[in-house]
C-alpha positions in Angstrom: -23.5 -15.4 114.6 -22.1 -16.8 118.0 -24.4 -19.3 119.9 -24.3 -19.9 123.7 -24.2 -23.6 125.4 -27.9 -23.3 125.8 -29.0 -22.8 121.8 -26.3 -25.6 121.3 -28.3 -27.8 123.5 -31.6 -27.0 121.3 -30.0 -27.4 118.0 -29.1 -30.8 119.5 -32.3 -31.7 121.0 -34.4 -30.6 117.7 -31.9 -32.3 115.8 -32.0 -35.9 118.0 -36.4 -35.3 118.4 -36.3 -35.5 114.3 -33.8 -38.6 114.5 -35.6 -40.7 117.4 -39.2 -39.7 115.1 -37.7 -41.7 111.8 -36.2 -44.2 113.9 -39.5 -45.1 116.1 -42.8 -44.1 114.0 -41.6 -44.2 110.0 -38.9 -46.9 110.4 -41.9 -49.1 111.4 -44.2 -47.4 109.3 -43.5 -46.6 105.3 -39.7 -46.4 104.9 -39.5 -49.5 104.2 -41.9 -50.4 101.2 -42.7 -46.6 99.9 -39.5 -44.7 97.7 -40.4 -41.4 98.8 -41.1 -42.2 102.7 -37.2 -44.0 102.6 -35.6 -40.4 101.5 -38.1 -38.7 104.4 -36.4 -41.2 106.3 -32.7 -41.3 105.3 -33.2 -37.5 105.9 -34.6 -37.2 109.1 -31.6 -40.1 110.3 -28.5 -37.4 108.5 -30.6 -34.6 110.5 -30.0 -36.4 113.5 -26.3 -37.2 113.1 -25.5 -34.1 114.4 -26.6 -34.6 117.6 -23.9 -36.7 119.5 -20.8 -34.4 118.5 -22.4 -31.4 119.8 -23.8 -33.3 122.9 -20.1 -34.7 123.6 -18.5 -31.0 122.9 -21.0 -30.1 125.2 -20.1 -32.4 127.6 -16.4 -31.9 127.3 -17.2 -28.0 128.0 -19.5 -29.4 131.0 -16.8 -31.0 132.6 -14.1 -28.2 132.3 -16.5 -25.7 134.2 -18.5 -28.0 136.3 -17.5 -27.3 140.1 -18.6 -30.4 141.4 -17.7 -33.5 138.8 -19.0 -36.2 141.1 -22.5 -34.8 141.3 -22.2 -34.4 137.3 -21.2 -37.8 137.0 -24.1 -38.9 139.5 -26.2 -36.9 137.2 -25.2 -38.7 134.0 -25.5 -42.0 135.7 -29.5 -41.3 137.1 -30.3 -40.3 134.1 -28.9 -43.7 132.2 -31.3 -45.5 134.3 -33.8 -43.5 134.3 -33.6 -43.8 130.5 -32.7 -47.2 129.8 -36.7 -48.4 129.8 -38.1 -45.2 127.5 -35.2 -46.1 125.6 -35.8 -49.9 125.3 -39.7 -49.5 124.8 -39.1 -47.0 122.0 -36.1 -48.9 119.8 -36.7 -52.6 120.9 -40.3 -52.1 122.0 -40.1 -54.0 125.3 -39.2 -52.7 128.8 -36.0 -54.4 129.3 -33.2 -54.8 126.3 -30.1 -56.0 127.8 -28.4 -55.8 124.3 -28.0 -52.2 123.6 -27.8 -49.5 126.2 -29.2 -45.6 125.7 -26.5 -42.7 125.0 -26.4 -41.6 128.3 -24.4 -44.7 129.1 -21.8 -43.4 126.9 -22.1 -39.6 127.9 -21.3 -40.9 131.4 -18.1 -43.4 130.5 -17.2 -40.4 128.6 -17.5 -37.8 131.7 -15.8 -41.2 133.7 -12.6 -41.4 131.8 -12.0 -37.5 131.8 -12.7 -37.3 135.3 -10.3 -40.3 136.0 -7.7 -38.9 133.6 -7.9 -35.6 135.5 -7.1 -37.3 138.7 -4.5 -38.8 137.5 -2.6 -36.3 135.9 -2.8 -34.7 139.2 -1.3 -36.5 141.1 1.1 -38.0 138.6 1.6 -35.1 136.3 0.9 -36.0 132.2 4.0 -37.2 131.5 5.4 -39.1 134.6 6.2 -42.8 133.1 3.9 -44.6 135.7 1.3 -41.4 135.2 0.8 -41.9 131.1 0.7 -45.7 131.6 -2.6 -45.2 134.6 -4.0 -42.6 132.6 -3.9 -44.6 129.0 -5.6 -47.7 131.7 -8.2 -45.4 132.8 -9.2 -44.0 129.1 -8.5 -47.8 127.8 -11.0 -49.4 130.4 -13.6 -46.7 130.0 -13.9 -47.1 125.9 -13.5 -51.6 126.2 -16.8 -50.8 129.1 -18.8 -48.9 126.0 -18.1 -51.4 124.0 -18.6 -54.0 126.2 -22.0 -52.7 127.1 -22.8 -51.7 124.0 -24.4 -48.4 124.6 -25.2 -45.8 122.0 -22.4 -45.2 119.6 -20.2 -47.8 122.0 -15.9 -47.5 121.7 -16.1 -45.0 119.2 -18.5 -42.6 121.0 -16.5 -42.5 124.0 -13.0 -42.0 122.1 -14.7 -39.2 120.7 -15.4 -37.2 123.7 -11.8 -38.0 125.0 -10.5 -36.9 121.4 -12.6 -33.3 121.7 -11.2 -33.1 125.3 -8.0 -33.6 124.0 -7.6 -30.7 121.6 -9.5 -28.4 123.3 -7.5 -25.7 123.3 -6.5 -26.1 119.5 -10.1 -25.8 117.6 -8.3 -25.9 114.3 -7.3 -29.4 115.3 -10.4 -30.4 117.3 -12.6 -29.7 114.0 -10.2 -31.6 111.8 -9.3 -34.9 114.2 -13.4 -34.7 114.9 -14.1 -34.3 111.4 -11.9 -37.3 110.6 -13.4 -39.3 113.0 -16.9 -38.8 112.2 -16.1 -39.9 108.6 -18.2 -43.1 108.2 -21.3 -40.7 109.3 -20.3 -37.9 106.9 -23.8 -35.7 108.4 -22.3 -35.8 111.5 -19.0 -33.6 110.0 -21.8 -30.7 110.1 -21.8 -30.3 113.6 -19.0 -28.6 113.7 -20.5 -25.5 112.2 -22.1 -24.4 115.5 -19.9 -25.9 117.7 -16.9 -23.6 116.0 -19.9 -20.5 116.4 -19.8 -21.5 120.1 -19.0 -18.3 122.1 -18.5 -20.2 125.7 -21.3 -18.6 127.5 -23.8 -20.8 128.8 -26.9 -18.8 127.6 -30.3 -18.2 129.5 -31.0 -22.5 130.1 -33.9 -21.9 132.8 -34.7 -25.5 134.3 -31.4 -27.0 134.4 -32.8 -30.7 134.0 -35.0 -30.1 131.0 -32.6 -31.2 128.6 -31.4 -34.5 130.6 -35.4 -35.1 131.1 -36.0 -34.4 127.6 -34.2 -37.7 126.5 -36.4 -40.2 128.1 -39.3 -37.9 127.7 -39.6 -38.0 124.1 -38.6 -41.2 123.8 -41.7 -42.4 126.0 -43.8 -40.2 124.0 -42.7 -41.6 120.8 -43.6 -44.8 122.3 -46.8 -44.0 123.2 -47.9 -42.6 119.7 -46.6 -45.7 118.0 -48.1 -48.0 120.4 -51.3 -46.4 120.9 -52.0 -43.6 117.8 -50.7 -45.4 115.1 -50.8 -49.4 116.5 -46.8 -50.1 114.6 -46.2 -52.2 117.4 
């Protein structure tokens, strides 16, 4: 059964709501002290490894039909900040965690080194000596800023949107390489089920921003039912 952009963006977002749920209300709840609460748990966390991959194949396909990659990369960078505070009062439970940075920090160093790779390679060409060594700079610095940040899934997270932009047009490859990759998160490995069922439409989406709202959406409201419903922090 093929699936559009759009029901690749809900499997995603059902799939990071039941991830965020285990890591902010049962984490701090049960899973710690009762057996059967602790599999609820280590099940709704492998649910919610397959998020990221589709959200950075997503991302990669983003960026090879977007028309206007600055305003996508002002997009991804709003929505960091916007983010960073649900994000912080949801994991850390205080406004402002300078420690750990939200995913859309990585989504946009990821968007960042394609789009300077791209420019690059265009006015260098992909093998011109001085070319390969500015491009490997550019993907280089963007990866050592994740890291350095420490957002969401850091170096790795990054590298792994470069490495699905890199064998896009080989999808034999891209699922083995990304498969590979995502082997110290073996749940994760499943995402490439619907990303191979991907049929390259984008699929009736309606509000363009509801997935980039969801993110700090839910995370607020997970917040708020800890905080207030069920007093876990």
């Amino acid at each position: 059964m093929p699936l559009s952009g759009t029901t690749l963006k809900w499997i995603a977002v059902i799939s990071m709501l039941i991830d965020h749920t285990a890591e902010v209300l049962i984490n701090h709840n049960a899973a710690l002290t009762d057996p059967i609460w602790a599999q609820i748990y280590v099940l709704m966390r492998g649910i919610g490894r397959i998020a990221f991959p589709i959200y950075a194949f997503l991302l990669v396909e983003g960026f090879l039909h977007t028309r206007n990659v600055k305003k996508y990369l002002a997009r991804m960078l709003t929505f960091a900040v916007v983010s960073e505070i649900p994000f912080d009062l949801a994991v850390f439970h205080t406004p402002f965690y300078w420690g750990y940075q939200n995913v859309f920090f990585t989504l946009f160093l990821g968007l960042l080194a394609l789009a300077g790779e791209n420019v690059v390679h265009q006015s260098s060409g992909m093998f011109a000596g001085a070319g390969l060594w500015k491009q490997a700079f550019v993907l280089i610095l963007c990866v050592g800023t994740a890291q350095l940040i420490n957002c969401d899934y850091g170096a790795f997270g990054v590298f792994f949107i470069i490495l699905l932009y890199m064998t896009r047009y080989d999808k034999k490859t891209q699922t083995i390489l990304g498969a590979i990759s995502l082997i110290w998160e073996l749940p994760g490995i499943l995402a490439f089920i619907p990303i191979r069922l991907y049929n390259g439409t984008r699929g009736r989406c309606g509000n363009r921003y509801f997935f980039y709202a969801f993110y700090p959406a839910h995370l607020l409201a997970l917040w708020c039912i800890g905080r207030f419903a069920f007093k876990l922090f």
